[in-house]
Phi, psi and omega in degrees: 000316177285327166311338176272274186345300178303324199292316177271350164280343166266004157304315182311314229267332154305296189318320175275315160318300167316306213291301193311299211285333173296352207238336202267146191290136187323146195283159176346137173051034155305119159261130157248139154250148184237146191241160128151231166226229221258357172302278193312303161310340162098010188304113194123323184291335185059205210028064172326140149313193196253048174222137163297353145294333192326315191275355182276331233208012149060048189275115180207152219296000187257359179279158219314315197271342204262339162267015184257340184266346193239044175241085122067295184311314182238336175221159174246143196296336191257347144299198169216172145239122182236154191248103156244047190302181176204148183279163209028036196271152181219137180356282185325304147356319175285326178213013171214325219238147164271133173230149214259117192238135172266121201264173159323303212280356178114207220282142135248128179281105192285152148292160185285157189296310166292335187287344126357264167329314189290337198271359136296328145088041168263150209229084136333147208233325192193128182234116164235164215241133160192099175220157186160304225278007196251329175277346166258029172035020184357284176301289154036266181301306181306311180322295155318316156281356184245008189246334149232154174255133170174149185231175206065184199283009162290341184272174199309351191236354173278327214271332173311345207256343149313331205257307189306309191286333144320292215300306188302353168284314174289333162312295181295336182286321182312300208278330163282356168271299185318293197299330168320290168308302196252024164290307167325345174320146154320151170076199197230058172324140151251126160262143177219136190247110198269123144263203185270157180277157167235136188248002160319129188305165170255184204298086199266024180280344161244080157204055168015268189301334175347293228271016153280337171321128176229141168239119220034070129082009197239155148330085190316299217274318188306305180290337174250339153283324134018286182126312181341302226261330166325295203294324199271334171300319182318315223260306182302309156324307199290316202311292191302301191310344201269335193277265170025274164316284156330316177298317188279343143287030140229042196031046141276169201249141184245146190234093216269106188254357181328327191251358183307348186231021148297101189120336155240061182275201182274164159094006133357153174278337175226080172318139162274355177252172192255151184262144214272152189192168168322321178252353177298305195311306159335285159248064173097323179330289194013079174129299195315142176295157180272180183302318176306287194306308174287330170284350185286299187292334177277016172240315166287012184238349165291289181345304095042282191311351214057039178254151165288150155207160214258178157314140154227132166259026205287173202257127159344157223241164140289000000 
């Protein structure tokens, strides 16, 4: 008996010892990069990084990597952290297609984000990734379904599902290509691949004024009995799984933020999303996390990393 006790206490005692080495901050001259689009990128948030692509590609200092470079976890101070996430950017973008962003002066072309990395010739230690929702025209689709009502397969959010169920067939294949390229990187990356959040209200059928929330002008009671919010979690579902999948044949660690703005989806007293409306829409806001919302997605890829993170309290971004 006592030899089976040591035995089982030096297993604990591996186990914690693992668990500790999984928790410890990355080693001296760490580079982390972040890849992806316009979520990863802060689009809407201002304050642009310091890169000179940075205002095409609406790059901004409250988004996600940019508090992920100043984390224990993902960079090292003697290290660096970089961003080339870009708004609109689609899978392909990340490691073969040139994307083309409209500047002051009109179209401009970007090189694809690894070709980048390579042509810096940087050996990243840990990259995370987060695309998709621009190959299934995601908001799009969201739009489509909260901007007119009707249910069954004639309605706005049934007619999606021909566009949708293509673009992910083509995603996934984009995507075991993307991680393949930067597992090819110089050095022994860890990936971590995000999917999207869902900022769709939660059930607001009993909480009496709740049901004046309106998003384009139709009814939170209206829209959900519909059916309409059904169609967008699905949809939203098959997305994350198709990243998921994709991640885990090809060993990235996949990082399921779906519930990360639960209590604070839209018609909430503090959305983590920005809530879609005539001028969000305009320009773009739509959908996007708020300051708030981005500090949410850096506490789940620590969490992700085996690092702590504290409440969060940091103050909207202006």
């Amino acid at each position: 008996m006592a030899r089976r006790l040591g035995a089982v206490l030096a297993a604990l005692l591996m186990l914690l010892g693992a668990a500790t080495a999984a928790a410890e901050p990355v080693p001296p001259g760490s580079l982390y990069l972040a890849l992806g689009d316009s979520v990863a990128a802060g689009h809407g948030l201002g304050d642009p990084t310091d890169q000179p692509d940075a205002a095409l590609c609406t790059r901004s200092q409250h988004a996600y990597p940019a508090l992920l470079a100043r984390s224990p976890y993902f960079a090292n101070p003697l290290g660096a952290g970089g961003s080339l996430a870009c708004s609109g950017a689609v899978s392909a973008h990340l490691f073969g297609a040139s994307q083309v962003v409209v500047g002051p002066s009109g179209p401009v072309g970007l090189a694809p984000q690894l070709a980048v990395v390579r042509a810096l010739d940087l050996a990243p230690a840990t990259v995370t990734v987060t695309v998709g929702a621009n190959d299934v025209r995601y908001n799009a689709v969201v739009a489509a379904c909260l901007k007119e009502l009707g249910s069954g397969p004639g309605g706005p959010c049934a007619r999606q599902a021909p566009t949708v169920a293509l673009s992910l067939e083509n995603l996934d294949e984009n995507l075991i290509e993307l991680f393949g390229d930067i597992q090819a990187l110089p050095g022994n990356q860890r990936i971590f691949a995000t999917g999207y959040y869902d900022p769709i209200p939660e059930d607001l059928t009993d909480l009496g004024d709740a049901l004046a929330c309106g998003l384009f002008g139709i009814s939170v009671r209206d829209a959900q009995y519909d059916g309409d919010y059904a169609y967008i979690q699905t949809y939203l579902g098959l997305l994350n799984g198709t990243i998921a999948r994709a991640a885990a044949s090809s060993g990235a660690t996949y990082v399921d933020i779906t519930h990360v703005f639960d209590g604070h989806r839209f018609c909430s007293d503090v959305p983590w999303a920005v809530p879609p409306s005539a001028a969000t829409v305009a320009d773009g806001s739509a959908f996007h996390p708020t300051a708030l919302g981005q500090e949410a997605i850096a506490q789940a890829l620590i969490r992700a990393a085996g690092g702590t993170t504290p409440m969060i309290t940091g103050a909207e971004a202006p």
